[in-house]
N, C-alpha and C positions, 0 to 999 in steps of 0.2 A: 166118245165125245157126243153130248147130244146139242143139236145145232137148228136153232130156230129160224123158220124160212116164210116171211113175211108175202102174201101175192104168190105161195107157193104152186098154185092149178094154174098161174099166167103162163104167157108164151115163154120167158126166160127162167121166169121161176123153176115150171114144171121141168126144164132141160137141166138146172141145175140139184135139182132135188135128186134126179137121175144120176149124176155126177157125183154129189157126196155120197149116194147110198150104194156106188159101185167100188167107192173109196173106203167105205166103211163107217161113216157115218151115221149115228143116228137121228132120224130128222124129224121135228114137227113143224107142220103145214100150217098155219094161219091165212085163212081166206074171205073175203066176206061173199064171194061169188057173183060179183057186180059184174065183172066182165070176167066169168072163166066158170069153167062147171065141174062139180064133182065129176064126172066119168073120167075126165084127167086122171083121176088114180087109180082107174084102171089101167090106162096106158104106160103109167111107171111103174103099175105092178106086171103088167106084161115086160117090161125090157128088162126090171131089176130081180124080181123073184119075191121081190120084197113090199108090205104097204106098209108107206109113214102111217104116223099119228095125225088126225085133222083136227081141227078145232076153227066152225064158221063161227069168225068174231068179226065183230066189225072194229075194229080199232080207233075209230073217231071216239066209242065209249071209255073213259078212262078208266073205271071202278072194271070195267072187265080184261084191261092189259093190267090192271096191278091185280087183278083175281088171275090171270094166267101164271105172272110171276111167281105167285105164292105158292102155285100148286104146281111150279116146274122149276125148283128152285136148282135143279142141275145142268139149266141151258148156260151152254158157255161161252157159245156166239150167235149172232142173230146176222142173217143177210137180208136187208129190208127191200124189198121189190112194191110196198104194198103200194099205188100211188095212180092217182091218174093221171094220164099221158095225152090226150087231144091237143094239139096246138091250136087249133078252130073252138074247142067246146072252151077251153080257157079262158078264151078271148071272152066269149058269151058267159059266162060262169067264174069268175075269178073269183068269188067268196067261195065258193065249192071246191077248187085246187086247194085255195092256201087252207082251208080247214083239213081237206082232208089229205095233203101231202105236207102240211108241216104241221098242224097239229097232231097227227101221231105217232113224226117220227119225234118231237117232243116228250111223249107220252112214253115212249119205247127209252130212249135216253136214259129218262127217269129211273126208269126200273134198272137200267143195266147199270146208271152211276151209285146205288145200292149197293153191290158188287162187291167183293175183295178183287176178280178181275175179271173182263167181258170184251168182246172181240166182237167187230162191230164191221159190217161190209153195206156199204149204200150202192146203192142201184142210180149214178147222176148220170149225166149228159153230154154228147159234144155240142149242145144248144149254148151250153155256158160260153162258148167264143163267140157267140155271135159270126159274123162276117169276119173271120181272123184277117189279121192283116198279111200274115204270109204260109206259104203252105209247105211243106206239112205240118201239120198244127202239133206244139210240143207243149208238154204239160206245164212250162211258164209262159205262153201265150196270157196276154192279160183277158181275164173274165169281161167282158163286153155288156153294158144295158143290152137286159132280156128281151125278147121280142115280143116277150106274150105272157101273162102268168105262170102256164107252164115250167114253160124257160125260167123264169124268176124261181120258183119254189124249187129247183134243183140249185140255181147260183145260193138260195138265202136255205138250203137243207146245207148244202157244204159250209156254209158259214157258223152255223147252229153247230154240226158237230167239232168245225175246228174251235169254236168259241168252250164247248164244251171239254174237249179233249186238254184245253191248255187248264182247269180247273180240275177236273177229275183223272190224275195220273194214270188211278187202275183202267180206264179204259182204250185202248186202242182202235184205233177205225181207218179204214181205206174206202175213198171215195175212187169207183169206178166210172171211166167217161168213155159209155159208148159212144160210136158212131153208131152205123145202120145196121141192127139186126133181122136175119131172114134163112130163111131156110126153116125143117125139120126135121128130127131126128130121123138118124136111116132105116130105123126099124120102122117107120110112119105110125108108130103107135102115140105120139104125142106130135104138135104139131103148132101153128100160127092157127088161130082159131076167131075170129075178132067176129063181136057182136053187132049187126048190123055192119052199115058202109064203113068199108075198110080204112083206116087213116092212113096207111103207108103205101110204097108204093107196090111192094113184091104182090102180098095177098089182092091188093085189085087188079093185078095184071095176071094173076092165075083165076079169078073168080072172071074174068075176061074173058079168059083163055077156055074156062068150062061151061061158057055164055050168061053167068049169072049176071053179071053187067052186060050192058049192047056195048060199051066204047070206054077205052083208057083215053083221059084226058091228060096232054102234056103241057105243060104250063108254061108257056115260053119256049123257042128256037134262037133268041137274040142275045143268048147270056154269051161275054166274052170267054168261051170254051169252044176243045175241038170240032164240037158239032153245033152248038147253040146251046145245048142243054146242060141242067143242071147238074154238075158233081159230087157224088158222095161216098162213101167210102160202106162198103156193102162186107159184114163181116156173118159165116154161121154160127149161130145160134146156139149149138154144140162145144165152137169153140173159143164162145165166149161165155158159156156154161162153166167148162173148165177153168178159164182166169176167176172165177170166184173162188173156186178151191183152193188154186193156187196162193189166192189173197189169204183166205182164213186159215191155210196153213203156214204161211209166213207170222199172220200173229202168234196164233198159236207156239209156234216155235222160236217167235222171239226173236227173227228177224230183218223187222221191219226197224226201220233206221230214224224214225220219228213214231209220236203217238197218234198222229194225223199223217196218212201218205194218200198221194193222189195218183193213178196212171191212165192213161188210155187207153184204148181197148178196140183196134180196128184191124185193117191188113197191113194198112199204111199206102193203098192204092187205089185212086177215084175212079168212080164210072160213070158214064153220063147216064140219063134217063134213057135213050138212044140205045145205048149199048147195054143195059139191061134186058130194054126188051129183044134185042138180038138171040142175046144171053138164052133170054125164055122159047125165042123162035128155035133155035139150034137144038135145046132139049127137048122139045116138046114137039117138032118138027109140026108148027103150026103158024100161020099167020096171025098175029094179033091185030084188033079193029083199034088203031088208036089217032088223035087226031092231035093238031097241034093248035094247042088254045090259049088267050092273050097270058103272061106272066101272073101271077098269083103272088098277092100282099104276103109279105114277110120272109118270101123265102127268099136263101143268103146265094151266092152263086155256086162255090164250092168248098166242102169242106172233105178233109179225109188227113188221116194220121199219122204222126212222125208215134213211132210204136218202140222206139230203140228201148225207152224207161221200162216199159213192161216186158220187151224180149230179154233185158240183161238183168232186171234187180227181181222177177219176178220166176224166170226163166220161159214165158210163154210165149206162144207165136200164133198166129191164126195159120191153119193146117190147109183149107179147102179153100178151093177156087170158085168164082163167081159164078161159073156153070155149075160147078158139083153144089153148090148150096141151090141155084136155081131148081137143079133136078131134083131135089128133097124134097124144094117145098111146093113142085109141080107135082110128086109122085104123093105126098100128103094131101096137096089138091083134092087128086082122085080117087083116094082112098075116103075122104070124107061126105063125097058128093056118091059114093058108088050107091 
């Protein structure tokens, strides 16, 4: 089966690429290398034995997604990662999200509702709850006004394909809603790699941790949580690599119980900001400089995952503990900095 992997050199891309070509998969890479760099394929050819196919497209082009179609007319499902992710740069830049995270999974659609039949996995969010009203957040939690562009273009991508999937039969699709992805693979040959200042919390509290930054900033001590800090639901990377497989083998196999299905994708257990960086002190057996500074616009107090939809109809679980993905993506740290 050959299987099209859109932001394939990104941080979850490239973990998942690893995943279908251990499964047996054959996979092509579309990247435009905005935020990820070719040597990524070195590192999945060091873990797998194996190099995808690449192709630097930019995908906002249309004439160049309906020139890839024509000339890989035996892609049979496509997992779209390609998309930008800053909840800051959105805010400043909203023409630039919605072009370029819904115009081309648009673009992409297109081509696969051509099809006699196309399997279709999106890369969404647990931004689409906003501030849920209760915890742990279950995949009918009502969708919340977005916070930020960002956040919009995954609520208004799920709606595109579910608008899509009730007109076009042959195609089936599964929208995936992480939480917080971190860590990297154990082999440290692929990894969290982000261009300039990190937007999350893990890689700024390792690029701390190797003095690339002087100071982590915590954003608030006053949230009603056990410590003051913020809650989120911190899953590896790896084994949420895997839930895509999972997903595209259920289309593939037929079944998926609708032609639009949604799951979550976390451990199903919050950790404060607090206990993160514990997390990082304990493996790292270092002190981190971090300090605690007033609350920050838009963020929600806690969010983390009721995961039963995705451990029973999908059979998945998240594997690793918040230390062992810590230690991953502190030992990828220092592998990249050596």
């Amino acid at each position: 089966m050959k299987v099209l992997v859109t932001g394939g050199l990104g941080f979850i891309g490239s973990h998942t690429v690893v995943e279908l070509q251990n499964k047996g998969f054959e996979v092509v890479i579309i990247d435009d290398l905005s935020n990820s760099s070719e040597k990524v394929l070195d590192g999945i050819v060091a873990i797998t034995g194996k190099k995808p196919l690449f192709e630097k497209i930019d995908l906002k082009e249309k004439s160049k997604v309906e020139d890839f179609f024509k000339r890989h007319t035996d892609v049979q499902g496509v997992i779209h990662f390609a998309a930008s992710k800053a909840v800051g740069e959105s805010v400043e830049k909203p023409l630039l999200y919605y072009e370029n995270n819904i115009g081309t999974l648009v673009y992409l659609l297109k081509e696969l509702s051509k099809k006699d039949k196309a399997s279709f996995i999106f890369s969404s969010s647990c931004t689409v709850y906003g501030q849920a009203d209760k915890m742990p957040i279950t995949e009918d939690a009502p969708v919340k006004t977005a916070e930020s562009p960002y956040g919009n273009t995954k609520q208004m991508g799920e709606e595109i394909i579910s608008d899509t999937c009730k007109v076009v039969p042959s195609l089936n699709a599964i929208a995936l809603r992480y939480f917080n992805p971190m860590g990297a693979h154990p082999s440290t040959e692929i990894g969290e790699l982000p261009i300039g200042v990190p937007q999350n919390l893990v890689p700024f509290i390792t690029q701390t941790g190797m003095g690339l930054r002087d100071q982590l900033s915590v954003f608030g001590d006053d949230y009603p949580t056990s410590d003051g800090t913020c809650v989120r639901d911190y899953i590896h990377v790896v084994d949420l690599a895997k839930a895509h497989v999972l997903a595209l083998q259920r289309l593939f196999e037929a079944k998926n119980k609708a032609n639009y299905e949604v799951f979550n994708l976390g451990t199903g257990k919050g950790s404060t900001v607090l206990e993160v960086i514990k997390s990082f002190e304990k493996v790292s057996g270092k002190k981190l400089n971090y300090k605690i500074v007033p609350r920050r616009s838009g963020d929600i107090t806690e969010a983390y995952a009721n995961t039963e939809k995705a451990n029973n109809e999908l059979g998945w679980k998240a594997e690793s503990t918040l230390d062992e993905a810590m230690k991953s993506a502190w030992d990828w740290e220092q592998k990249v900095r050596a």
